[in-house]
C-alpha positions in Angstrom: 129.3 103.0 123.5 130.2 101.1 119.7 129.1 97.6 120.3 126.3 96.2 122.7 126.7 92.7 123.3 123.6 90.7 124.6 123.1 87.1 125.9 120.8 85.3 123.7 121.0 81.8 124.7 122.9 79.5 126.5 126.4 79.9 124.4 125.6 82.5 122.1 125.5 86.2 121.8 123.8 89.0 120.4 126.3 92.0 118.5 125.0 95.0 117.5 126.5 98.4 116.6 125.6 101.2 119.0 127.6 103.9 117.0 129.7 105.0 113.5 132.4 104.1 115.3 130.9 100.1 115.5 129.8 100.2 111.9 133.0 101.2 110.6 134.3 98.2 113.3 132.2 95.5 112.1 132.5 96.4 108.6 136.1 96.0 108.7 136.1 92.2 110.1 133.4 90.6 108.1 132.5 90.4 104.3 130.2 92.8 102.4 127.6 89.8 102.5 127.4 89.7 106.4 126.7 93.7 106.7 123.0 93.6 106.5 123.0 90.8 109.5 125.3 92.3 111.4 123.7 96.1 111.1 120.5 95.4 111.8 121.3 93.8 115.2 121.1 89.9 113.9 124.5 88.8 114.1 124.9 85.9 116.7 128.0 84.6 117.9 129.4 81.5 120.4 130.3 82.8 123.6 134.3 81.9 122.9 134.2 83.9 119.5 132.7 86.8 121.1 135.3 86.8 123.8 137.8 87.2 120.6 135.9 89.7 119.2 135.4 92.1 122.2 139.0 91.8 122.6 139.9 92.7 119.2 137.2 95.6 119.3 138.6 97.2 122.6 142.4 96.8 121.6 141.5 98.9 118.6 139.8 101.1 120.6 136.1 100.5 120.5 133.8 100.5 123.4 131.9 97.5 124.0 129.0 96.9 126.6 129.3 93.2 127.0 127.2 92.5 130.5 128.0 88.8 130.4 126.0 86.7 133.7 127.3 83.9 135.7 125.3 81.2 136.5 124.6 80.4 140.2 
């Protein structure tokens, strides 16, 4: 696994990398500014720009561990 992707509220989302392969991911999509954030596991998204995300991450090839719940 490269990315683990966590609820953490209502309409947002937790990213953090799980791997080298993440790192080198992440580091490649945001600014040198966001690295510390997004590296230590603080990096919160919306819901509709993690979908974007996870689909840019898996058509490059990254695994991603996105258990996303459905409310009943």
């Amino acid at each position: 696994m490269d990315l683990i992707a966590q609820p953490h509220d209502s309409d947002l989302v937790l990213l953090q990398p799980a791997s080298i392969h993440g790192v080198f991911w992440l580091q490649c999509h945001f600014p040198e500014s966001e690295w510390d954030a997004l590296l230590s596991g603080q990096a919160v998204f919306e819901v509709n720009c993690m979908k974007q995300l996870a689909q840019d991450a898996r058509q490059a090839g990254v695994s991603l561990d996105w258990a996303t719940s459905v409310a009943s």
